[in-house]
VONUFI-630398 format. One record per residue (C-alpha): residue in one letter; x, y, z. Coordinates in steps of 0.05 Angstrom, whole numbers, padded with zeros to 5 digits. Last residue first. Layout:
// VONUFI-630398
+----+--------+--------+--------+
| aa |      X |      Y |      Z |
+----+--------+--------+--------+
|  a |      X |      Y |      Z |
...
+----+--------+--------+--------+
// end
This chain:
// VONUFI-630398
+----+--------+--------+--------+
| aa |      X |      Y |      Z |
+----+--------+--------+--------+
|  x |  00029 | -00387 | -00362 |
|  x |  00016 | -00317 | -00343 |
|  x | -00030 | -00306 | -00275 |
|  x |  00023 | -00356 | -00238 |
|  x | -00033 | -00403 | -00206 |
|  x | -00036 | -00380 | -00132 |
|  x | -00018 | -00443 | -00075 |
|  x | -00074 | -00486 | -00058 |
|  x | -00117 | -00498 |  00008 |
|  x | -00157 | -00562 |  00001 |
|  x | -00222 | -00594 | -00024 |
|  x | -00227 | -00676 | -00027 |
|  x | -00229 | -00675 |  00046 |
|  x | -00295 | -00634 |  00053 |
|  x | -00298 | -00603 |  00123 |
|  x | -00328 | -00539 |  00098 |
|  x | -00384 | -00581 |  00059 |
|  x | -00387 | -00565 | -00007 |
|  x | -00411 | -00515 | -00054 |
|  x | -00406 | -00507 | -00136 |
|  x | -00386 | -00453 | -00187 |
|  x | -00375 | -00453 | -00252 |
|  x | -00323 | -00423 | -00285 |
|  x | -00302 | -00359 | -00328 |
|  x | -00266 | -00384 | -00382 |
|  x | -00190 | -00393 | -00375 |
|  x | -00131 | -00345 | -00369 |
|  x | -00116 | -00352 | -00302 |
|  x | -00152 | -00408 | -00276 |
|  x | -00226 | -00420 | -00263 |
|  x | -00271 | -00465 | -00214 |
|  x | -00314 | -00422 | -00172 |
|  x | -00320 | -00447 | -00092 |
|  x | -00374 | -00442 | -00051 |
|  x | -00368 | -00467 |  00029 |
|  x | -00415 | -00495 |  00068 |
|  x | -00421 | -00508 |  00146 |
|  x | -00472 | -00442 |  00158 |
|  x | -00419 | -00403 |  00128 |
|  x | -00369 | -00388 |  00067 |
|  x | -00359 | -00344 |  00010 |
|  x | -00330 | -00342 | -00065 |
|  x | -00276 | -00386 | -00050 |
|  x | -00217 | -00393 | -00114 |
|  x | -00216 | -00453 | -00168 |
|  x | -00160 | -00508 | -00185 |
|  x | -00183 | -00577 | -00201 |
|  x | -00255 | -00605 | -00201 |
|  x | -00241 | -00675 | -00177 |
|  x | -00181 | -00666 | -00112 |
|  x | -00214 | -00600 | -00114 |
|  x | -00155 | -00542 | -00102 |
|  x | -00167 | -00482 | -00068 |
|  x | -00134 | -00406 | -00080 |
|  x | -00173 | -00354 | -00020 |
|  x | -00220 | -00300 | -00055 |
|  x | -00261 | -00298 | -00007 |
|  x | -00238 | -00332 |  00067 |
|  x | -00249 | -00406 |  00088 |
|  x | -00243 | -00430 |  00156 |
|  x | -00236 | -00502 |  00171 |
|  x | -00272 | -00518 |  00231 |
|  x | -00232 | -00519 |  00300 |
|  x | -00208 | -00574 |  00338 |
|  x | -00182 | -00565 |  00413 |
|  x | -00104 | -00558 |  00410 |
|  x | -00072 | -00624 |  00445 |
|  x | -00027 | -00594 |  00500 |
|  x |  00041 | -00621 |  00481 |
|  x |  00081 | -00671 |  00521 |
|  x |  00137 | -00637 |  00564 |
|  x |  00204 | -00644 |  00532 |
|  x |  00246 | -00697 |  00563 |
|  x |  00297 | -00686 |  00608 |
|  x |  00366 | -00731 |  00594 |
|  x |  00406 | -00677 |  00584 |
|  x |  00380 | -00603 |  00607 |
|  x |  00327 | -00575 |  00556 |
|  x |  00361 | -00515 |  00508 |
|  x |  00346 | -00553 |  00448 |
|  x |  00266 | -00565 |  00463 |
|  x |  00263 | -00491 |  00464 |
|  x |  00305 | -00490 |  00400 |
|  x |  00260 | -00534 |  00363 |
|  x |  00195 | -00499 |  00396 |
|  x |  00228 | -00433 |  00364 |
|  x |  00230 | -00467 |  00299 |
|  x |  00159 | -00486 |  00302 |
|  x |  00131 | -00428 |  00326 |
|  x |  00171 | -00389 |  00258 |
|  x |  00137 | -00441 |  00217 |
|  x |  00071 | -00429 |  00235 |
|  x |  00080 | -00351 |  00241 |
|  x |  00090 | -00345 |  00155 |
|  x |  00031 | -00329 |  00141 |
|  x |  00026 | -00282 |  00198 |
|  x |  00075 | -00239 |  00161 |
|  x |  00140 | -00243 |  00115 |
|  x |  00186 | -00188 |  00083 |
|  x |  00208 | -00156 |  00151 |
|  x |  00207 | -00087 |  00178 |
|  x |  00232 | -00070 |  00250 |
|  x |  00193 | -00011 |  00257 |
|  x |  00114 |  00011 |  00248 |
|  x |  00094 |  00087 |  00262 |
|  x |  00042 |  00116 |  00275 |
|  x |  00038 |  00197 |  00286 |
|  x |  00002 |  00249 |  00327 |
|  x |  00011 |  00324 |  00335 |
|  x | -00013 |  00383 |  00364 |
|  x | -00038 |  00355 |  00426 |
|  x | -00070 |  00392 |  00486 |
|  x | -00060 |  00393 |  00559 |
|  x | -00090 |  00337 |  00577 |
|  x | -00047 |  00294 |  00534 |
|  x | -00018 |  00247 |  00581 |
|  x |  00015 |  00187 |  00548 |
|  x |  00002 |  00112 |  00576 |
|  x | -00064 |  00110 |  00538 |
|  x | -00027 |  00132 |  00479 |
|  x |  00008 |  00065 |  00481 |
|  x | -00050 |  00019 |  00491 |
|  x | -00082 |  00040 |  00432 |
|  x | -00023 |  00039 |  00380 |
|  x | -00016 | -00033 |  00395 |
|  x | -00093 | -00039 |  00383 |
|  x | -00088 | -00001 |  00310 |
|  x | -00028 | -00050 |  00295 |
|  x | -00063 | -00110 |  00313 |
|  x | -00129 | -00086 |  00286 |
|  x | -00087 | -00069 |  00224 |
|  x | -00051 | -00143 |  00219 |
|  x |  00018 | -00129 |  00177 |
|  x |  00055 | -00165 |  00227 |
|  x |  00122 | -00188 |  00246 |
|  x |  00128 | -00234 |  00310 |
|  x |  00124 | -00226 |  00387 |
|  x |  00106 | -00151 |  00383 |
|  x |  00158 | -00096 |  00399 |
|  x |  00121 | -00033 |  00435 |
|  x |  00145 |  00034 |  00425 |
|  x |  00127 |  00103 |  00466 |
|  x |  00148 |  00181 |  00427 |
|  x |  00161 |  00237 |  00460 |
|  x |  00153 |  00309 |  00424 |
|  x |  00144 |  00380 |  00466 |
|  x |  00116 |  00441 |  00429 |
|  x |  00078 |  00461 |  00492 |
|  x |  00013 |  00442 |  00462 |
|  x |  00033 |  00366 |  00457 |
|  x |  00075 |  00339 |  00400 |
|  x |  00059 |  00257 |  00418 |
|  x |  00093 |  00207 |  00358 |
|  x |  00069 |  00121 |  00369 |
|  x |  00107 |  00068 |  00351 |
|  x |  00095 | -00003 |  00333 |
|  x |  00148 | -00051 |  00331 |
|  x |  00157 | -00120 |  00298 |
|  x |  00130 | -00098 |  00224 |
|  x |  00109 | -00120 |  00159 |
|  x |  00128 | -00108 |  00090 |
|  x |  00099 | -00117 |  00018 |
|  x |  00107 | -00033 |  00006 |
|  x |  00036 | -00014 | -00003 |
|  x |  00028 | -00066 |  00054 |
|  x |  00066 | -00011 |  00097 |
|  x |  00029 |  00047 |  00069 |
|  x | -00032 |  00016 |  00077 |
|  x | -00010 | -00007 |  00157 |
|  x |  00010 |  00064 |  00172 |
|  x | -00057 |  00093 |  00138 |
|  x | -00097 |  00039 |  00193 |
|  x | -00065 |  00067 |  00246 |
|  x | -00077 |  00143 |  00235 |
|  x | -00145 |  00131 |  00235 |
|  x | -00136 |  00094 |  00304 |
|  x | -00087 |  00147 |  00322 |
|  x | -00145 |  00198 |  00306 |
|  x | -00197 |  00168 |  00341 |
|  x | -00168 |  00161 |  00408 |
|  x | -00145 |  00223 |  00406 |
|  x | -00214 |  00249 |  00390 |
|  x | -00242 |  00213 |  00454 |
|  x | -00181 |  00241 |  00501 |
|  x | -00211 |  00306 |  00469 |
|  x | -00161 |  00363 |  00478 |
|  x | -00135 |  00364 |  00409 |
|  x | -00099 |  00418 |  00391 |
|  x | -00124 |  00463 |  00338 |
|  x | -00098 |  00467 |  00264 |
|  x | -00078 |  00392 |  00281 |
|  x | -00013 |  00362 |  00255 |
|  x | -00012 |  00294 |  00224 |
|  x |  00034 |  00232 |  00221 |
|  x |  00048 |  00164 |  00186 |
|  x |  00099 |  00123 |  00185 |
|  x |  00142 |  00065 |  00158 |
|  x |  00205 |  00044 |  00175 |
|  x |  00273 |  00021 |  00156 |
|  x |  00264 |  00015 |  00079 |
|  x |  00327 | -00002 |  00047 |
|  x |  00339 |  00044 | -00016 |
|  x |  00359 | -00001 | -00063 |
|  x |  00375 |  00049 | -00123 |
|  x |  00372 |  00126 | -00105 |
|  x |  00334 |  00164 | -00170 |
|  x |  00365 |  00234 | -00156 |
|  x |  00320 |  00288 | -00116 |
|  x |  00336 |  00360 | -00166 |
|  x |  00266 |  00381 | -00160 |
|  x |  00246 |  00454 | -00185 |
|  x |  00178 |  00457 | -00214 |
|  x |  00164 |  00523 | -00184 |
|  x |  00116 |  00495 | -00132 |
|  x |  00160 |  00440 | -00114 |
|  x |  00213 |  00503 | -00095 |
|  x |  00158 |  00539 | -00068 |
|  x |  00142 |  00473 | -00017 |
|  x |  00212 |  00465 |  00002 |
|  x |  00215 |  00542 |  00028 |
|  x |  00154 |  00532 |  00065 |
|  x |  00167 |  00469 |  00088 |
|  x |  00238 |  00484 |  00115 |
|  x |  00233 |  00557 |  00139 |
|  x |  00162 |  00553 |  00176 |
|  x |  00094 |  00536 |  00147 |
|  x |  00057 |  00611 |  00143 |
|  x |  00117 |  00649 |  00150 |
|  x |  00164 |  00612 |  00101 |
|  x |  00114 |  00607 |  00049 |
|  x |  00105 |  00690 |  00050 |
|  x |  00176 |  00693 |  00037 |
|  x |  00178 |  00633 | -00010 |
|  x |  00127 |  00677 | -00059 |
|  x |  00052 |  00669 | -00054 |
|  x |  00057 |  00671 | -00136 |
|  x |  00087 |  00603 | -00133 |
|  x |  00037 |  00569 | -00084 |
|  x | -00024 |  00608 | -00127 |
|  x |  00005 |  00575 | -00194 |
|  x |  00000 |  00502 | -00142 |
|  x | -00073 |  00510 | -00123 |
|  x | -00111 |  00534 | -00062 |
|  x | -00077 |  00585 | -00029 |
|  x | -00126 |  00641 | -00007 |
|  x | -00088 |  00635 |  00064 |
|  x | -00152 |  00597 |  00099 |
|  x | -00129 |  00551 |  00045 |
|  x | -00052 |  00550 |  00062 |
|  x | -00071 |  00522 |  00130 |
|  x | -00127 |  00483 |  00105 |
|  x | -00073 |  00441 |  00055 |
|  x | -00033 |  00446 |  00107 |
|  x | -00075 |  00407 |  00160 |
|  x | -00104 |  00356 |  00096 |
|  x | -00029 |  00329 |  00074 |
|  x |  00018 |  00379 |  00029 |
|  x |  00077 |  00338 |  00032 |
|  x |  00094 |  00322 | -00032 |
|  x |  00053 |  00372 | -00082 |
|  x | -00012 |  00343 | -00110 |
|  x | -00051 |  00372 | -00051 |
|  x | -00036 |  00447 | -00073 |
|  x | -00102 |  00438 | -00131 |
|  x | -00069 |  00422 | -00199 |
|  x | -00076 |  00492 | -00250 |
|  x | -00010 |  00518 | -00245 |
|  x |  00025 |  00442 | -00247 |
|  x |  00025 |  00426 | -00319 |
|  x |  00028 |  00492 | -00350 |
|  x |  00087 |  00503 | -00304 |
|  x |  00130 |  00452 | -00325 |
|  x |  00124 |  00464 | -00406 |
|  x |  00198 |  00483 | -00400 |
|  x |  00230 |  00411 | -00403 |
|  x |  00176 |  00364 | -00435 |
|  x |  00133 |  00319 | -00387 |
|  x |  00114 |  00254 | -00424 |
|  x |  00049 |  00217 | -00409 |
|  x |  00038 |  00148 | -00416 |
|  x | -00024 |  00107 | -00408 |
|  x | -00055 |  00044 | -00377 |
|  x | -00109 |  00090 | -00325 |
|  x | -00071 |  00131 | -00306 |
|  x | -00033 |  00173 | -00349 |
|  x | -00047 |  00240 | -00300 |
|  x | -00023 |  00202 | -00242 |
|  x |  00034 |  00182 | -00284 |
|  x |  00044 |  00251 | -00306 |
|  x |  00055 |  00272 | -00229 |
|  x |  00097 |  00226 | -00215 |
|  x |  00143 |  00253 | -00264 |
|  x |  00139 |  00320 | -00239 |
|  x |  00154 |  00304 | -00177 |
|  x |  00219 |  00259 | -00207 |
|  x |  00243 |  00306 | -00244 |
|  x |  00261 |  00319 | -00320 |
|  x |  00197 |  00286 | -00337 |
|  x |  00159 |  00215 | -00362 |
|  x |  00099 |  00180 | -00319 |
|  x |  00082 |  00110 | -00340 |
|  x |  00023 |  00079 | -00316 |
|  x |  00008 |  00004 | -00320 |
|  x | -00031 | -00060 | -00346 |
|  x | -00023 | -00127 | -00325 |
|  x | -00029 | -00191 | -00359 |
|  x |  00040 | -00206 | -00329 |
|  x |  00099 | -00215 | -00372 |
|  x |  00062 | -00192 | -00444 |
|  x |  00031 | -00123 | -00403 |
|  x |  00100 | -00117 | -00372 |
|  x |  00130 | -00111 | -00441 |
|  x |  00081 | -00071 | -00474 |
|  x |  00086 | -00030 | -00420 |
|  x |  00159 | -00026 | -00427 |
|  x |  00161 | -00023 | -00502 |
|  x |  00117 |  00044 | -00504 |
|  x |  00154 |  00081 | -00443 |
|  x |  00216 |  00059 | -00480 |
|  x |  00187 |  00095 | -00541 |
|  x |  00167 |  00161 | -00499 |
|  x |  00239 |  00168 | -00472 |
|  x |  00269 |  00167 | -00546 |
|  x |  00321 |  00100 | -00553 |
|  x |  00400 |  00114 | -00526 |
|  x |  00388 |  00089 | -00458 |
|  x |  00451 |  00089 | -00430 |
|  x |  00421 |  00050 | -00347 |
|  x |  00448 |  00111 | -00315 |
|  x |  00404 |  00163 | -00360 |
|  x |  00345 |  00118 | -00355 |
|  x |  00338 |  00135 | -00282 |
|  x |  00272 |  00090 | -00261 |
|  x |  00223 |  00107 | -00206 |
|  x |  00173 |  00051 | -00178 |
|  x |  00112 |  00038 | -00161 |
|  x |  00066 | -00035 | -00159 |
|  x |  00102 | -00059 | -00093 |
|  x |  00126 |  00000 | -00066 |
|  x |  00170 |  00057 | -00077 |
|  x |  00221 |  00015 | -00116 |
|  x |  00287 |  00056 | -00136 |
|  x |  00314 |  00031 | -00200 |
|  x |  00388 |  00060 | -00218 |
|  x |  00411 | -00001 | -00250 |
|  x |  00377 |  00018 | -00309 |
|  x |  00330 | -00010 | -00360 |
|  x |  00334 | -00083 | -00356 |
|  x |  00318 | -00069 | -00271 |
|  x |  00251 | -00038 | -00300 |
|  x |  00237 | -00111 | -00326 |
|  x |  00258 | -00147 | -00262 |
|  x |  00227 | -00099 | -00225 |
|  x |  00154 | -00117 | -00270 |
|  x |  00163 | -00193 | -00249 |
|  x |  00181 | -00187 | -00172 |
|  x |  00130 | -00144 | -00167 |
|  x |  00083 | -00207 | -00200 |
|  x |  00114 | -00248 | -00150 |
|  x |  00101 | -00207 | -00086 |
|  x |  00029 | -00190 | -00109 |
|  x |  00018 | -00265 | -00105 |
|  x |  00056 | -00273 | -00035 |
|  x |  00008 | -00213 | -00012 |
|  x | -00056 | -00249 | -00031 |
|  x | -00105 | -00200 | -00008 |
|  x | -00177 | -00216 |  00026 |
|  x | -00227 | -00206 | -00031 |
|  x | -00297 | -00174 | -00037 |
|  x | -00326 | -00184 | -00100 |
|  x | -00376 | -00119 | -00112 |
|  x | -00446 | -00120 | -00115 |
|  x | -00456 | -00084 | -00042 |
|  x | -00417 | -00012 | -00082 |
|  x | -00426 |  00035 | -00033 |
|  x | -00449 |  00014 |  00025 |
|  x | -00394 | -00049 |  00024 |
|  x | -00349 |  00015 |  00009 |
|  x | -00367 |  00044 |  00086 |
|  x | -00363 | -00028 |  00112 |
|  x | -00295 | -00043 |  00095 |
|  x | -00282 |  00029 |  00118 |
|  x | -00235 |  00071 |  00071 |
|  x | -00160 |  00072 |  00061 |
|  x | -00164 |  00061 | -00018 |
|  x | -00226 |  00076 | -00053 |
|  x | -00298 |  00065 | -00069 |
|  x | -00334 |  00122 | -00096 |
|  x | -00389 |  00083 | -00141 |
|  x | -00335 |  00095 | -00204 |
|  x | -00280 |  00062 | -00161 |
|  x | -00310 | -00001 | -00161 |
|  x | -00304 | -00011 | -00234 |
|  x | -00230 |  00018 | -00231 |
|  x | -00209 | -00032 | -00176 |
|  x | -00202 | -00012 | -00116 |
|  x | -00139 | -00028 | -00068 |
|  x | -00130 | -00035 | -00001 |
|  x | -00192 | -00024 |  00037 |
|  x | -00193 | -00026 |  00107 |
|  x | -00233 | -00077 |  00158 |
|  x | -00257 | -00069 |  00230 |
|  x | -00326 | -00113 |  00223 |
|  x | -00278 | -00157 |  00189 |
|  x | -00259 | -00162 |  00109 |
|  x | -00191 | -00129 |  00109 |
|  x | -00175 | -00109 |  00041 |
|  x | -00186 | -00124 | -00040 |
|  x | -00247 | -00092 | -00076 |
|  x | -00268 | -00114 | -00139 |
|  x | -00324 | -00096 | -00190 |
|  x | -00330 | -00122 | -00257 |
|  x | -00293 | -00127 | -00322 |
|  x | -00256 | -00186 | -00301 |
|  x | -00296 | -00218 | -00238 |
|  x | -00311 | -00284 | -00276 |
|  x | -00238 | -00292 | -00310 |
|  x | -00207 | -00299 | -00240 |
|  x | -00128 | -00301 | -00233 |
|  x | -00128 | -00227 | -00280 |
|  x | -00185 | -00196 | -00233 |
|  x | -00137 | -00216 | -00174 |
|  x | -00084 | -00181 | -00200 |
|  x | -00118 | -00123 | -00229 |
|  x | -00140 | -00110 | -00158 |
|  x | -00079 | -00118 | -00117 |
|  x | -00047 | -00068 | -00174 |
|  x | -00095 | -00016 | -00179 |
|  x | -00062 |  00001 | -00244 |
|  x |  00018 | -00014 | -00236 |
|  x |  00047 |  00057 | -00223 |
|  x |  00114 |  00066 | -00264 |
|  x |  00150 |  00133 | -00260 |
|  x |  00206 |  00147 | -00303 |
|  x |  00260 |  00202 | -00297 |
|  x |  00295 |  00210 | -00376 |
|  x |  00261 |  00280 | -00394 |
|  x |  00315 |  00323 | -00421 |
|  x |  00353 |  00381 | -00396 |
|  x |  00365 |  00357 | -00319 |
|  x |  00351 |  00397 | -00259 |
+----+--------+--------+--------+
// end
């Protein structure tokens, strides 16, 4: 453990969100919610003013439509997000060269590697102010001697704050935080150590590592008191390559429900794919985890075609391979997983078909001609909320909605007024698909 407090945490502030209130100047200051928009859809991200009617990350489509039916309800722009990352790196990567991305809007920062000789708190300060001036954006900045404990203040910063973590006021910090702060500590142990009388961290460290060790085994239990102590000596690792993403749970009771296992791996699903577009990735292969009742672990993989980041594809995927496991006998268990990570997804498909048709048409034996394509039957233009247009007279703007053959477009750019907002036809030729205005010009 370190003497002074020189681990950073940066959390943008409901970064998909902010983003997409910062490229439209009508839904600033008002409600936004930015996921999956089908009958099957996720949340992503929240924005504060949604948040307030209980909206949040991970939850039904339809559950925060329920909830909050005013909001603007946006399908993300990944390749925006990707660029405005790509901005606030850049500015941590001025810092140190010990940066260790967690996602796309969080990050940890050593500034002991990088020689900063300024007070922790002041390059806090300039970095937000920094970021904010780069990107419109505002963030979190969690200061501390570790790194849980600096993620911790950045939670507690949130929303565009900083707070700094002095060596030796650890415990005043964590005593009173409820035990699901702690890495690791997901809803089964968190009931576990409840039905124990544990319910926040001060009662974690007065259980003692003894009694830890009994109720969660040797390695959680006694990596749990050490967290619980404020003891954390996990060094900032710098371009740490990402090789997977998963997700898991264990059950207080095994599951004998073929129903409830069902259920669960679809929940557990749709966390795998957050997590994975937390981090601006998508996957080839999806893999399912099985611990059954007799303590026994196999885990069944399917590789997809391409890269995706699709939940229904994932959550299907996932679907068809615990069908092929049997779990009559009871499941402790379950976990998604996705593998084979890549920076692109179905956006990028198009070209990938068309460089495979290239090589298909490669491989043909001399002097045989490719066989003439199968003319694709013609589809209406779809439009999706939130989508970046372009109006061959109106200029840049972003679809509001579409259906019944019309589609309404707002007319605004980052930084403008808010627009106004006009319909056309869906197969108007003057309107087009557009490319995202940078949000700072």
């Amino acid at each position: 453990m370190r003497s002074t407090p020189t681990i950073l945490h940066l959390d943008m502030d409901a970064f998909f969100a902010a983003v997409e209130q910062a490229s439209k100047p009508s839904l600033r200051g008002k409600p936004v919610v930015v996921g999956g928009l089908g009958p099957r859809g996720v949340v992503a991200t929240a924005s504060y003013e949604a948040r307030v009617h209980g909206v949040h990350s991970a939850m039904a489509m339809a559950h925060a439509r329920r909830l909050c039916p005013n909001a603007a309800y946006l399908v993300p722009r990944f390749g925006l997000y990707r660029k405005v990352s790509d901005t606030v790196m850049g500015l941590l990567g001025e810092l140190s060269p010990l940066v260790e991305p967690l996602s796309l809007d969080e990050a940890f920062v050593d500034l002991d590697a990088g020689g900063v000789e300024e007070p922790p708190l002041l390059v806090a300060q300039r970095l937000r102010a920094d970021i904010k001036a780069a990107t419109g954006l505002t963030a979190s900045v969690g200061l501390a001697a570790s790194k849980l404990l600096a993620k911790i203040a950045s939670e507690r910063a949130k929303p565009d704050g900083v707070v700094l973590v002095e060596p030796g006021t650890e415990r005043a910090l964590l005593d009173p935080l409820p035990v699901r702060t702690l890495w690791g500590v997901g809803p089964a142990t968190a009931e576990h150590l409840r039905r124990a009388g544990i319910t926040t961290v001060a009662e974690v460290a007065h259980a003692g590592e003894s009694e830890l060790v009994r109720l969660l085994g040797k390695a959680h239990g006694a990596s749990l008191y050490a967290m619980a102590a404020g003891l954390d000596d996990r060094p900032v690792v710098a371009d740490r390559e990402m090789k997977s993403v998963s997700v898991e749970d264990t059950f207080d009771v095994d599951l004998t429900d073929r129903a409830r296992v069902r259920t669960e791996v679809a929940r557990l699903a749709d966390r795998c794919v957050q997590r994975l577009r937390g981090a601006g990735r998508s996957g080839r292969t999806v893999v399912i985890k099985v611990r059954r009742y007799d303590f026994s672990t196999l885990t069944r993989s399917e590789t997809l075609r391409a890269p995706t980041d699709d939940p229904a594809v994932v959550r299907e995927t996932a679907a068809r391979l615990i069908e092929a496991v049997d779990t009559t006998g009871g499941v402790r268990l379950l976990g998604v997983g996705v593998a084979g990570l890549a920076d692109f997804t179905q956006e990028d498909l198009f070209a990938q078909t068309a460089q495979e048709a290239e090589k298909a048409e490669q491989l043909l034996p001399a002097g045989e001609a490719a066989p003439e394509p199968v003319p694709e039957p013609v589809v209406a233009r779809r439009w999706t909320p939130g989508q970046d247009v372009r109006h061959s007279e109106f200029g840049a703007g972003w679809v509001q909605g579409s259906g019944v053959g019309r589609v309404t477009v707002r007319f605004e750019e980052p930084g403008s007024v808010p627009g106004r907002v006009r319909t056309f036809a869906v197969e108007d030729p003057e309107l087009s698909p557009a490319e995202p205005l940078p949000l700072v010009s």
